[in-house]
Structure formats: C-alpha cells, structure tokens
N, C-alpha and C positions, 0 to 999 in steps of 0.2 A: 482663705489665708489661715496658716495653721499659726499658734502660738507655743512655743516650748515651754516646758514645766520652768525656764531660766526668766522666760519673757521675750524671745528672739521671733520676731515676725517669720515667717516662713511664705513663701510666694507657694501658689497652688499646686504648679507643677511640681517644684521640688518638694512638697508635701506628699503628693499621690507616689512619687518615687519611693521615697523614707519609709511609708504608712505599707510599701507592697512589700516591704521586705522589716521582716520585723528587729532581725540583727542590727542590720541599718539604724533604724529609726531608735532600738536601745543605746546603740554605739553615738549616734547622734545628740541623742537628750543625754548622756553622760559625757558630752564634752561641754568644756569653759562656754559662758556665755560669747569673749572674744571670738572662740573657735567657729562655735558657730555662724556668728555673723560675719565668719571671714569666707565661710562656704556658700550662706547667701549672695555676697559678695563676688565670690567666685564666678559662680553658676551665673549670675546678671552680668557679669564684663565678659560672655564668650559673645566676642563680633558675630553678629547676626543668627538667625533659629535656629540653623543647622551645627553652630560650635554650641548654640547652645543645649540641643540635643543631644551633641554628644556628650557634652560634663553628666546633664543628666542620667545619660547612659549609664556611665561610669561611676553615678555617685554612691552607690550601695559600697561595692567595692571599697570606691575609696576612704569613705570615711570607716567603713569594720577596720583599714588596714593603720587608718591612723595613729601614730603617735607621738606627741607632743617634743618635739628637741631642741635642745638650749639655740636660740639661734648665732652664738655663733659657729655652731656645728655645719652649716646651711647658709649663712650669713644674711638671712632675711628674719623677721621677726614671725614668719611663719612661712610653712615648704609651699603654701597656694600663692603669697606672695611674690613679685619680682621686687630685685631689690634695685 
C-alpha cells in the first residue's frame, strides 16, 4: 500500500499503475486529499476485476487530464461521481 505525501491510502494495484507513469503519479500527489480518495474510491467500485482493470487501465490518462470544476458545472460534487 502506497501512502500520498496528503496521507491517502493507495491500494497496490493503483500504486504500481501511478508509480509506472511518472506524469501520473505527479498529477496524482498534486491533487486535493478529497480528489484523491475519490479515485481510490473509484477504482474499488468498478463491479468485479475486469471493470476494474479497466479503470486501472485508464488511470494514467485520466488523472494527467484532470481538472477540478465547480460542481454545478457537472452537477455532482466530483466528474467520477454519479450523482
């Protein structure tokens, strides 16, 4: 388990992802502690290994592309959220 410079628990898998892409893993450790653990979050609510490989997949990307928007721009309190 990795730990963020914030304090956000990070599960192993989504560590080894973050940690292979170094963009990632800066874009990562400079978001909000919230931000973060809404991506832990994320990544553990994809129904069973296979959705959850694919967030994994996609998590480099996604978080380099992040950025933070008033929610009600998106109407949820964050764009991984459903509202």
């Amino acid at each position: 388990m990795m730990i963020t410079d914030k304090g956000v628990a990070v599960p192993d898998d989504m560590a080894t992802v973050l940690q292979a892409d170094q963009g990632a893993l800066d874009a990562f450790q400079s978001l909000r502690p919230d931000d973060q653990q809404v991506y832990v979050k994320w990544v553990g609510a994809g129904h069973g290994a296979d959705a959850r490989k694919e967030r994994l997949a996609g998590l480099g990307e996604h978080v380099k592309a992040y950025q933070r928007r008033p929610a009600e721009e998106h109407g949820s309190p964050h764009p991984l959220q459903d509202v």
